[in-house]
C-alpha positions in Angstrom: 68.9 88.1 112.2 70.2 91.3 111.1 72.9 91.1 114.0 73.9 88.2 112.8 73.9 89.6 109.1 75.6 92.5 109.4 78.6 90.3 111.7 78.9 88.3 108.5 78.5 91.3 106.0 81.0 93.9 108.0 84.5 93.0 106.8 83.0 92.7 103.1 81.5 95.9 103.3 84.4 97.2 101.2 84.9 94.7 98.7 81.8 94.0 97.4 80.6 97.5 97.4 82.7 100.4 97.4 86.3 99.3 95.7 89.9 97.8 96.2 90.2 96.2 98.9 93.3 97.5 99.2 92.2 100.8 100.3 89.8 99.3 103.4 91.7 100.9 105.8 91.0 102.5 109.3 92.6 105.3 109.0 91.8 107.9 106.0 95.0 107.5 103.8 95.7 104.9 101.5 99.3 103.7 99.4 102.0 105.7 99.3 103.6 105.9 95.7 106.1 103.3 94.9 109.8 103.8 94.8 110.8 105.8 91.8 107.5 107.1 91.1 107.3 111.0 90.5 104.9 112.3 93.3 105.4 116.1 91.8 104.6 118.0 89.0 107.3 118.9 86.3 108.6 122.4 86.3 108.1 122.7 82.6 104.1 121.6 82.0 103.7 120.9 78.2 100.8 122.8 76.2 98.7 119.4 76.6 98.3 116.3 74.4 94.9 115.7 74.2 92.8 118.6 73.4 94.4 120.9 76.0 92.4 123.1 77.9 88.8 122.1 76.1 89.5 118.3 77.1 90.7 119.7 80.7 87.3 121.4 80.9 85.3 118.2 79.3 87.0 116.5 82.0 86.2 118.6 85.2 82.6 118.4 83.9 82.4 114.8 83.5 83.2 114.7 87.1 81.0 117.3 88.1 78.1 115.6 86.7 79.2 112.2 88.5 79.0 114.2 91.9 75.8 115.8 91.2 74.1 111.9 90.5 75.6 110.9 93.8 73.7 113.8 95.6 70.8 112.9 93.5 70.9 109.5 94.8 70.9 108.5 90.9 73.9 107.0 90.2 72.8 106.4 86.4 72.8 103.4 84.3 74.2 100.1 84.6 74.0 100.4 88.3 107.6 107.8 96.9 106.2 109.7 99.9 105.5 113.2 99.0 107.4 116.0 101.5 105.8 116.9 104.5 104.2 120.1 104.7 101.5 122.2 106.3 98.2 121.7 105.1 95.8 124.6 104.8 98.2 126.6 107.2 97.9 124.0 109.6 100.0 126.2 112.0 97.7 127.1 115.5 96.5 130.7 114.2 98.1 131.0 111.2 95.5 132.7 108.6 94.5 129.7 106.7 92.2 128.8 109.5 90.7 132.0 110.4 89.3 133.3 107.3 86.0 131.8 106.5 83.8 133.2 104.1 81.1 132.6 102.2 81.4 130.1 99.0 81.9 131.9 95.7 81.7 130.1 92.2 84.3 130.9 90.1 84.2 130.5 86.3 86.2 128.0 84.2 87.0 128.8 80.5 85.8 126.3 77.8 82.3 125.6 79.6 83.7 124.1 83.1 81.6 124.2 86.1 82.0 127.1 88.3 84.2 126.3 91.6 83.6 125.5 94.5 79.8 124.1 93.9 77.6 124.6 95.8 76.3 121.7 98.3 72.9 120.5 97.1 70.6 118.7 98.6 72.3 115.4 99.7 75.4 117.3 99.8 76.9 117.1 103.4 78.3 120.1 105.2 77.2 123.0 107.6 73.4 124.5 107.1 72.2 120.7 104.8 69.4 119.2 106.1 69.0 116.2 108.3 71.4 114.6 110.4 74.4 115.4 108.6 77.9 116.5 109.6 78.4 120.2 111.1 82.1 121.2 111.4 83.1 123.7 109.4 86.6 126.1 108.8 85.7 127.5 112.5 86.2 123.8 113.8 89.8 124.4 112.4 90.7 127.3 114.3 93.7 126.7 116.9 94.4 123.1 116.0 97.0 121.8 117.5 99.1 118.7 116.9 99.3 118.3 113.6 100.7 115.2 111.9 100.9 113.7 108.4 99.6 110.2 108.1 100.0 109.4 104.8 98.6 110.1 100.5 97.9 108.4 97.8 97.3 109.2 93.9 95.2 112.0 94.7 95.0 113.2 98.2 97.0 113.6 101.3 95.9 113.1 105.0 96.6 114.9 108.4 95.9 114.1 111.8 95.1 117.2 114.0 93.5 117.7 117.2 90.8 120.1 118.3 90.1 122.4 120.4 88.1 120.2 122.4 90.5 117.4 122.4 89.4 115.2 120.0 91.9 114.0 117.1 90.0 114.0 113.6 91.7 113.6 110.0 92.1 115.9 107.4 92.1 115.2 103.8 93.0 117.2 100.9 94.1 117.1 97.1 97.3 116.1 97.5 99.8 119.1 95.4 102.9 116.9 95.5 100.7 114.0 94.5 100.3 111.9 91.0 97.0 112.8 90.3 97.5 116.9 90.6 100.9 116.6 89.0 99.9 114.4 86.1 97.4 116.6 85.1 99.6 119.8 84.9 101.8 118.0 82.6 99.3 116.8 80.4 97.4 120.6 80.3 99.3 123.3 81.9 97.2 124.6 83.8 97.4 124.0 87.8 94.2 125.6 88.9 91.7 123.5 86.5 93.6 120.3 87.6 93.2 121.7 91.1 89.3 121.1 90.2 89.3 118.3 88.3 91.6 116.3 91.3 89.2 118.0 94.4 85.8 117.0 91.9 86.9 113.4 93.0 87.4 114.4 97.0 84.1 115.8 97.2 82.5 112.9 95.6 83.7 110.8 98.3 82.1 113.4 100.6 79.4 113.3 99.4 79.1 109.4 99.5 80.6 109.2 103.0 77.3 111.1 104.2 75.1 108.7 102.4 76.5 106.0 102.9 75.8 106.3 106.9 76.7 103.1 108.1 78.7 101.7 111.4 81.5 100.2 108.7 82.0 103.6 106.6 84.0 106.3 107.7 82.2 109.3 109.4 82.2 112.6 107.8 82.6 115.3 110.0 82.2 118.4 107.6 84.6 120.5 105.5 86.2 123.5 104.9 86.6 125.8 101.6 90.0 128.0 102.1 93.2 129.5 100.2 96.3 127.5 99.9 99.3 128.3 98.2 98.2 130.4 94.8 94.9 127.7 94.5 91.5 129.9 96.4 88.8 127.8 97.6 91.2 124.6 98.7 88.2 121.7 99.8 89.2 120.0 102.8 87.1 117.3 104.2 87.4 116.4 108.3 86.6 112.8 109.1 86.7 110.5 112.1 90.2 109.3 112.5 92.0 105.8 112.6 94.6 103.3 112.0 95.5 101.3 109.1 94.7 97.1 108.8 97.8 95.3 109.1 97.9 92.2 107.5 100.3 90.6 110.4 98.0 91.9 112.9 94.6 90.4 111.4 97.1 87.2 111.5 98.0 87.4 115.0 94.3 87.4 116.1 92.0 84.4 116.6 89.7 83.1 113.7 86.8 84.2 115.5 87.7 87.5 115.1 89.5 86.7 111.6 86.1 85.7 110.3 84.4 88.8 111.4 87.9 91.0 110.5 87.5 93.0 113.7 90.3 95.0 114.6 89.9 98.3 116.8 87.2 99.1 118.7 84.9 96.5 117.2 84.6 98.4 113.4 86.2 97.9 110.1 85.9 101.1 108.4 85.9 102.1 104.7 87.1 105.6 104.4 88.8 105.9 100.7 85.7 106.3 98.1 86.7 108.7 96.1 87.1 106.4 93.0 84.0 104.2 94.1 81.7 104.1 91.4 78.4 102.3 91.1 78.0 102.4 87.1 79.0 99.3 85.5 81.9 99.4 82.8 80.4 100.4 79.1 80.4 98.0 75.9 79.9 97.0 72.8 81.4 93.3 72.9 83.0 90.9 75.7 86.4 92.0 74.5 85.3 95.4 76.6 84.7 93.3 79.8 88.0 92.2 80.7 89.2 91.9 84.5 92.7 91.7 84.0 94.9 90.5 87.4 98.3 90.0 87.9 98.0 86.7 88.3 95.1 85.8 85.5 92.3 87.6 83.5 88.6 87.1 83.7 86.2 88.2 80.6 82.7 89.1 81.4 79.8 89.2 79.4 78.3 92.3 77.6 74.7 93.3 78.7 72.2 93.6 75.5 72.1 97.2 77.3 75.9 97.8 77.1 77.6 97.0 80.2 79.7 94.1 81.2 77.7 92.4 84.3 78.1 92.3 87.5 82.2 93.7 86.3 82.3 95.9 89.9 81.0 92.7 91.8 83.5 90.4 90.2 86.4 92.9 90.2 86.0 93.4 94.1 85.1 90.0 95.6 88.4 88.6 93.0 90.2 91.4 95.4 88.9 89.9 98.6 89.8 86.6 97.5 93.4 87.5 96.7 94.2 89.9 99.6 91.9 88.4 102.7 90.0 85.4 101.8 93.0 82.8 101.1 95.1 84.2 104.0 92.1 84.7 106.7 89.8 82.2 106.3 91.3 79.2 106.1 94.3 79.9 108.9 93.6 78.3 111.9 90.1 77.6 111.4 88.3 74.7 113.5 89.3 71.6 111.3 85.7 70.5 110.7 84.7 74.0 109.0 87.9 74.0 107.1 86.7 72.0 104.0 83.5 74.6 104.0 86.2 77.4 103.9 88.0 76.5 101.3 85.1 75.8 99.5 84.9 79.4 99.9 88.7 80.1 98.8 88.3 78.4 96.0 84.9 79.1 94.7 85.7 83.1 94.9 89.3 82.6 93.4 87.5 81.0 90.1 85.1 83.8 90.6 82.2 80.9 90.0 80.5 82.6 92.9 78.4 86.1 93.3 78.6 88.5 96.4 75.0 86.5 97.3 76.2 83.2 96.9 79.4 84.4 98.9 77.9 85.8 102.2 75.5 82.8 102.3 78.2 80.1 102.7 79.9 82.2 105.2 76.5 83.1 107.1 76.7 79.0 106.8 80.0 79.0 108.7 78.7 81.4 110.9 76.0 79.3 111.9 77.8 76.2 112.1 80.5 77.7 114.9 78.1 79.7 116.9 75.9 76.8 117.4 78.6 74.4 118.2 77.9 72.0 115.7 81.3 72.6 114.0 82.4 70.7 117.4 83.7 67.2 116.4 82.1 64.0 118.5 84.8 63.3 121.5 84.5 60.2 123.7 84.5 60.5 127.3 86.7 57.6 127.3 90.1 58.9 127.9 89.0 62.3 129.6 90.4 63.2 133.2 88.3 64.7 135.9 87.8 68.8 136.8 86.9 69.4 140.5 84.6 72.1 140.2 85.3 75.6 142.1 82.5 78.6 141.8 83.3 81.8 142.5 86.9 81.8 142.2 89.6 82.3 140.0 93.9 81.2 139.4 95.7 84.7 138.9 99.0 83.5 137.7 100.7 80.3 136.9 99.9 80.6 132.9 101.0 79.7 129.4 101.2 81.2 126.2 99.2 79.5 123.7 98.3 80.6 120.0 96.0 82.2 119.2 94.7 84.0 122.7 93.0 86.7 123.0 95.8 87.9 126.2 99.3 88.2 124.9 100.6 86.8 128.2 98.2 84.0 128.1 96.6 81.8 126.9 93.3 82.7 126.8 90.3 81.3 124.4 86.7 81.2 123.4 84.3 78.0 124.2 81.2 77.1 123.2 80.0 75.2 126.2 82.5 73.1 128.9 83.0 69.9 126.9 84.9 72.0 124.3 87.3 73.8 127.2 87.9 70.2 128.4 89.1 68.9 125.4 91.2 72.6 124.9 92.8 71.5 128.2 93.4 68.1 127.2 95.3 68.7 124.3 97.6 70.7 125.8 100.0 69.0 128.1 100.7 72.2 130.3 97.2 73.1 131.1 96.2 71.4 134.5 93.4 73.5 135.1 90.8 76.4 133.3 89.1 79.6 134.2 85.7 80.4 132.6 84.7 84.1 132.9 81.9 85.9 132.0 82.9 87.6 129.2 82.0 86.7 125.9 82.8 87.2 122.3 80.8 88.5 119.2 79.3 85.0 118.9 78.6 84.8 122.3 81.0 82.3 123.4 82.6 82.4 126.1 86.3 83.5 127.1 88.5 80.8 129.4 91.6 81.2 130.7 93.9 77.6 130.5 96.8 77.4 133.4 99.7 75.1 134.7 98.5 74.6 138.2 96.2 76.0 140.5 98.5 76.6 143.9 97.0 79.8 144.8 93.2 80.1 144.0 91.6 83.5 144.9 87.3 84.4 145.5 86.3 85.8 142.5 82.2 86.0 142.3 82.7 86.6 138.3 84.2 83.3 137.5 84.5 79.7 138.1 88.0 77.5 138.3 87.8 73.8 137.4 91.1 71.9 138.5 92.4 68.3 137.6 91.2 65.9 139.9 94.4 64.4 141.2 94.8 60.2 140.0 
């Protein structure tokens, strides 16, 4: 049972927890600016709008506090491509990587935390307790290989390889980036937005090694060092990916649609840093407003001051428009298809909760792993297999859509009635393969050919031919 719950659960892990789904991705990077946005900082920062450095300081404390409930475990109430460049000294030896030293808080004016804090317990990194990760700056000694993947508002990612071979990313505050750059316009002064933008990396460090789970990104540790005129630069080393492609997830079967499966078996959530498990504050309905491109939502306001269930909402309305209506539904078995769009629609209209959600597709799941999606076929009409054990047809196939084989055409089954009927319906298939392999539901995988002129031993599968007349 909690297999089969956590197959159903996987792909949602991000939307209905953790934020956009947007930024599920598999590598650690997320969305480039968009053309004509300003990824740098202006070269004349302004004395500050709002309060200058006192709001700067009310600011990086804010966030402070929201990382220290995270290690807590409390998380309080109402449950344009940037130019490349080395990061951290990424060069192998340079002196960015071979200067560790022990962490030192430095004092911020106007009643700011001290920088860098110091991990607490549930904090990650060398010497916590438990389990947690271990690499530290003397992992990044002598790296080689380094390669920019990508940034976002806030940070910017690396790819680098070890000394042991094994390629991890890097992520940092991004200094070319909106976030950073923003923030010294607004204030003028680079080294408290420094904080303020790393406050938000180390919060998704710190929920990266809570959240332990086989669908969130693994931490790997961290590193405190000097970069450019900024001391005490946090960089955070994770297990490394690639991102989802939505033309990929389309060129897969349903099967592994339905699960959103992609490499190596895991959908990973990597970008947290603006997670947040507080609900949004209010006084009135007019504060609980979802507002979409395409239509708004309004939410009711708690008698304790929060619009409900607005995180839930705001993430599964993501899944809807982003996965749901372009996964689910496309090329799905025709007798679950009205059950999916049941799905579709119910989520669009946002009628439905996460619960409600994961039980009609635990419903689906059911349905096509026990075969009874499989729509009554006569026998009437149906040709003949000759039955061949131990063998197997190593060429003479088709393409068909959507195989697991590019070269291929190669599907799942639930028992030999349904590869039958696969074969009947299409007019090049004269005979089928059935391996031994099987798929996440445990069907199993058959390969459909044009003839069967040269058939081979193979003790690991079993041919079935069409009987000739």
């Amino acid at each position: 049972m909690r297999r089969r719950r956590a197959a159903v659960a996987a792909g949602f892990c991000a939307s209905f927890l953790l934020g956009s789904v947007l930024n599920v991705l598999f590598a650690p990077g997320s969305e480039p600016p968009r053309p004509g946005q300003s990824p740098g900082p202006s070269p004349d920062p302004g004395p500050g709008r709002r309060g200058g450095r006192g709001e700067l300081a009310r600011q990086i404390r804010a966030r402070y506090e929201e990382v220290q409930r995270y290690s807590r475990g409390g998380p309080g109430p109402g449950a344009g491509r940037p130019e490349r460049r080395r990061l951290m000294d990424l060069a192998p030896g340079g002196p960015g990587l071979q200067r560790p030293r022990p962490l030192r808080a430095r004092p911020l004016p106007d009643g700011a935390p001290g920088w860098p804090p110091a991990p607490g317990p549930g904090s990650p990194g060398p010497g916590s307790s438990g389990p947690g990760p271990r690499l530290g700056c003397a992992a990044l000694r002598n790296v080689s290989g380094a390669q920019y993947v990508g940034s976002g508002y806030t940070k910017a990612v690396y790819r680098v390889r070890l000394p042991g071979g094994v390629a991890v990313a890097l992520k940092a505050v991004d200094f070319s980036g909106h976030d950073l750059g923003s923030c010294v316009r607004e204030f003028g002064a680079r080294r408290g937005c420094y904080r303020l933008a790393a406050h938000k990396l180390l919060k998704e460090m710190v929920l990266l090694e809570r959240l332990r789970h086989p669908n969130v990104l693994q931490l790997y540790g961290y590193c405190y060092q000097d970069s450019e005129d900024i001391p005490d630069t946090l960089t955070t080393i994770t297990e490394l990916g690639a991102p989802v492609e939505m033309i990929q997830l389309l060129q897969t079967s349903w099967e592994d649609r339905f699960r959103f499966v992609l490499v190596d078996g895991e959908l990973k959530v990597t970008d947290l840093d603006d997670a947040r498990v507080e609900e949004t504050p209010c006084t009135g309905s007019a504060d609980c407003t979802l507002e979409f491109p395409a239509r708004n939502f309004t939410l009711p306001c708690s008698a304790q001051g929060w619009c409900e269930a607005m995180n839930e909402k705001r993430n599964l309305y993501n899944a809807y428009r982003f996965f749901f209506t372009y996964l689910l539904p496309h090329s799905a078995p025709p007798s679950l298809r009205p059950l999916l769009d049941s799905i579709v629609n119910a989520t669009g209209e946002l009628t439905w909760g996460v619960d409600e959600t994961l039980a009609q597709l635990e419903k689906v799941l059911h349905l096509y792993r026990s075969g009874q999606y499989l729509q009554n076929s006569t026998e009437a009409g149906r040709a003949e297999y000759q039955h061949l054990p131990g063998s197997t047809i190593p060429q003479e196939d088709y393409r068909c859509w959507p195989s697991y084989h590019h070269g291929s055409c190669l599907l799942s089954v639930f028992n030999l009635a349904e590869a039958v009927d696969i074969c009947e319906s299409h007019a090049q298939c004269q005979a089928f393969v059935v391996t031994n392999q099987t798929t996440w539901t445990g069907r199993q995988l058959v390969f459909f050919k044009t003839g069967w002129s040269h058939v081979v031993p193979d003790p690991s599968k079993t041919t079935y031919v069409r009987a000739s007349g």
